[in-house]
C-alpha positions as a printed Julia matrix, in Angstrom:
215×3 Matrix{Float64}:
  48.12   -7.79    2.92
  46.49   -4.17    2.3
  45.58   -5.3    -0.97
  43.32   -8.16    1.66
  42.04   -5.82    3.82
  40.91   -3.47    1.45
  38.97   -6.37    0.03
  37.72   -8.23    2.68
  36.47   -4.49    3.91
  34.63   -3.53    0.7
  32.83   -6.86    0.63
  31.64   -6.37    4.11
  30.67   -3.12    3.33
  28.64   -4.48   -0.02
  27.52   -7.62    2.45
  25.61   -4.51    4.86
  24.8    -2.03    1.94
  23.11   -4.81   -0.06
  21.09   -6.54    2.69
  19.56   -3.15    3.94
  18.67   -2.83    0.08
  17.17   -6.61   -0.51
  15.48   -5.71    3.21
  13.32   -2.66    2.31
  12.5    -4.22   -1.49
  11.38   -6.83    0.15
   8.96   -5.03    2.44
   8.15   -2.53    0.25
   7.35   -5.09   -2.48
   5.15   -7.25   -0.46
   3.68   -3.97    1.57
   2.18   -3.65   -2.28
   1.13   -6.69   -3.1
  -0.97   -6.81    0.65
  -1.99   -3.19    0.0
  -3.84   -4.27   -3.52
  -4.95   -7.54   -2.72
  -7.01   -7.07    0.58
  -6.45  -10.77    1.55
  -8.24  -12.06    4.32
  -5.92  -14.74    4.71
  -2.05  -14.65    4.05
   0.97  -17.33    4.03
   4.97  -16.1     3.33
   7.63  -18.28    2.73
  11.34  -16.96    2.53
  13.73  -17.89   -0.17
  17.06  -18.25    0.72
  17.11  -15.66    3.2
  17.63  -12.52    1.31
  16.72  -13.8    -1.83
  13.55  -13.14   -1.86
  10.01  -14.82   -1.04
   6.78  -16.59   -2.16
   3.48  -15.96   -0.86
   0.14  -16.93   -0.79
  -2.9   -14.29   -0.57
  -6.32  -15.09   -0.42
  -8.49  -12.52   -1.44
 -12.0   -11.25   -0.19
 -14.89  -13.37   -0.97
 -16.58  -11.46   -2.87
 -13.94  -10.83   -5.62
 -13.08  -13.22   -8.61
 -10.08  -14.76   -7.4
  -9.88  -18.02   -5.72
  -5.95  -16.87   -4.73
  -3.25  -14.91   -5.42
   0.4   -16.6    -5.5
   3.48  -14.81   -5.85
   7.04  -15.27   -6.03
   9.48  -12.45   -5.58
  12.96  -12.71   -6.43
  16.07  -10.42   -5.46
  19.37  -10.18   -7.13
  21.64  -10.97   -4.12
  22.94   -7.66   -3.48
  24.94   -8.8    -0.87
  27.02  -11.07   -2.21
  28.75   -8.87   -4.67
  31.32  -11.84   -5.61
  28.17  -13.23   -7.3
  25.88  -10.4    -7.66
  27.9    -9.3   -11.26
  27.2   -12.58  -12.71
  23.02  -12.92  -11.1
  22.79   -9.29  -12.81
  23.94  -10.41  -16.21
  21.45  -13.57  -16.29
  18.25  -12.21  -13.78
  18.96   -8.26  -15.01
  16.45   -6.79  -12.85
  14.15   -8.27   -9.68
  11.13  -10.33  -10.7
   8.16  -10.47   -9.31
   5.74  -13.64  -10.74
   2.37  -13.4    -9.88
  -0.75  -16.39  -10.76
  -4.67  -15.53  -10.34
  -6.43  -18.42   -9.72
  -9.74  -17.29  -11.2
 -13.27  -18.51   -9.57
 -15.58  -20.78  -12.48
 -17.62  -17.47  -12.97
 -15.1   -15.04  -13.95
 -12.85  -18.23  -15.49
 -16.08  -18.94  -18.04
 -14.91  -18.21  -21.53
 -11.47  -17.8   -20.99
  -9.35  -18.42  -23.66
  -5.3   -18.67  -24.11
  -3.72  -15.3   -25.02
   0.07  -13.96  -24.03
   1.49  -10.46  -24.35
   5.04  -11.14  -24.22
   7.89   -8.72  -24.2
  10.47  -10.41  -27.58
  13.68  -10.73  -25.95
  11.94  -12.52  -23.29
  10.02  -14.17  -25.28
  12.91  -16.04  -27.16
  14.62  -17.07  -23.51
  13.35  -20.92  -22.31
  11.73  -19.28  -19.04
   9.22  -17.23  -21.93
   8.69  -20.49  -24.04
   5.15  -20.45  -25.01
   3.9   -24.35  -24.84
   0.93  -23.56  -27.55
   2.39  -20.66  -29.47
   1.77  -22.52  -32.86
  -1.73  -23.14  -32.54
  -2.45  -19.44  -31.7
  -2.72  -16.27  -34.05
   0.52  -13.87  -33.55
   0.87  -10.08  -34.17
   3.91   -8.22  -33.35
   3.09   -5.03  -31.4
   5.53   -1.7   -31.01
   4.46   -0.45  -27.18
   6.44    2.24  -27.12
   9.65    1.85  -28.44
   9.96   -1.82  -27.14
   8.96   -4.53  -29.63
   6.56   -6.98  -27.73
   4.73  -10.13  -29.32
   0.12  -11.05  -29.43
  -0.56  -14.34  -29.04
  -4.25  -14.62  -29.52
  -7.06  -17.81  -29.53
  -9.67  -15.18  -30.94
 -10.44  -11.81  -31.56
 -11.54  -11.25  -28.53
  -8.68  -12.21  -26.58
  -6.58  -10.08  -29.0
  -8.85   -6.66  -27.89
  -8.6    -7.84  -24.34
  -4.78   -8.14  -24.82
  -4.24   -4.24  -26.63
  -6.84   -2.83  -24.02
  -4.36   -4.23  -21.26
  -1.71   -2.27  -23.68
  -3.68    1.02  -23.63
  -4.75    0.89  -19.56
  -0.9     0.77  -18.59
   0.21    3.24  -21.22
   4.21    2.93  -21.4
   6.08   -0.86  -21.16
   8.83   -0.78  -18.6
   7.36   -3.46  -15.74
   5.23   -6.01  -17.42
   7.28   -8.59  -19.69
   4.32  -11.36  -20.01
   0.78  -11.48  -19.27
  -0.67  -14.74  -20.11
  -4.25  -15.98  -20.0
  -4.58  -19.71  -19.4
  -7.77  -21.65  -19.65
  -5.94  -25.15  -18.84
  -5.21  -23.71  -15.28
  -8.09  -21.03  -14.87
  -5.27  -18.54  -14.21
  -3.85  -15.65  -15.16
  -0.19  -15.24  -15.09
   2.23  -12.07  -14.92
   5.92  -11.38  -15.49
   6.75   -8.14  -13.77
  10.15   -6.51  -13.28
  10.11   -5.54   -9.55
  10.13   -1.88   -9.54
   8.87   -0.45   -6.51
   8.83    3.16   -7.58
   6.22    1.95  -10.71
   5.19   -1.43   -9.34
   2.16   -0.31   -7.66
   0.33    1.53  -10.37
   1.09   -1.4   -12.63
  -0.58   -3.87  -10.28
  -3.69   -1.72   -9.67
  -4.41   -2.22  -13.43
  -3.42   -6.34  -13.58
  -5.32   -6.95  -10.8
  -8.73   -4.86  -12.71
  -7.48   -5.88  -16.23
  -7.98   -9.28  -15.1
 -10.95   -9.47  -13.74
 -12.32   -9.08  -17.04
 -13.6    -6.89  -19.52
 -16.59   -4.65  -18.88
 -18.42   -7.36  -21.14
 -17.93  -10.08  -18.95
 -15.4   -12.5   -21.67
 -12.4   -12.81  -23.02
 -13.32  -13.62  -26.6
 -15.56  -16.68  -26.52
């Protein structure tokens, strides 16, 4: 019966402690996202309560995004019966992010991924096209990451994004997609780093100071 209570007590106690947690990430997280965007117009939607949430940011006219779509997703901290087993198969908050580029800045864009390895050899970091592109394995910083390239140009584009952001720790893919006239990002949600990281995503891909992306 103690054995129960003690339990049942330190559950509750996780249940509290973990939703205060998944509360401010969540705030803080999208507080970011608002803070670098600028939309004009915004749209949330809440995944499974404290789970996280997706959102939809439109952007100021004048920039070369069309939209801005993330999806932000928590480890349930909270539910520490599951939370062991989300942490060995999530292992850290993720925060997905697509640019829907305007024609202008989407003119010349050509396919290109810089992918962390380990993630790249999961199903969610598949690459569709990965055998009709050039590939270059690329130490950044200790942590072995994979080029995939269309041209040379995409490949510069790809090691400048390398150099602006200095040390790997939040991005785990960037991928440039002609098919879709996006540009997609796999971020590990770190609030404390997240920020600085975005500033240079959001610039990086707006394009190069040249205008292209290798064509």
């Amino acid at each position: 019966m103690i054995a129960l209570l003690v339990v049942t007590a330190a559950l509750l106690a996780g249940y509290v402690w973990g939703t205060r947690r998944n509360r401010r990430l969540l705030k803080t997280i999208t507080d970011i996202l608002i803070e670098r965007v600028r939309p004009t117009e915004t749209e949330f939607t809440n995944i499974g309560g404290l789970i996280g949430c997706s959102a939809t940011l439109i952007p100021p006219a004048a920039g070369p995004f069309e939209s801005v779509e993330a999806t932000l997703t928590l480890l349930p901290r909270h539910a520490w019966l599951y939370y062991p087993f989300s942490r060995a198969v999530m292992k850290h908050d993720r925060l997905f992010i697509a640019l829907a580029l305007k024609a202008e800045a989407a003119a010349g864009l050509e396919e290109g991924h810089l992918i962390e390895l380990r993630h790249s050899r999961t199903s969610a970091g598949c690459i569709r096209n990965a055998a009709e592109l050039d590939l270059e394995p690329l130490d950044w910083g200790g942590v072995p990451f994979r080029l995939y390239f269309a041209s040379a140009g995409v490949r510069g584009h790809l090691r400048d994004l390398v150099r602006r952001l200095n040390a790997p720790g939040v991005l785990r893919h960037a991928a440039l997609v002609p098919e879709h006239d996006r540009v997609f990002f796999f971020l590990r949600a770190d609030p404390a780093r997240l920020d600085e990281c975005l500033a240079v995503l959001l610039e990086w891909a707006a394009g190069p100071a040249d205008g292209g992306r290798g064509a």
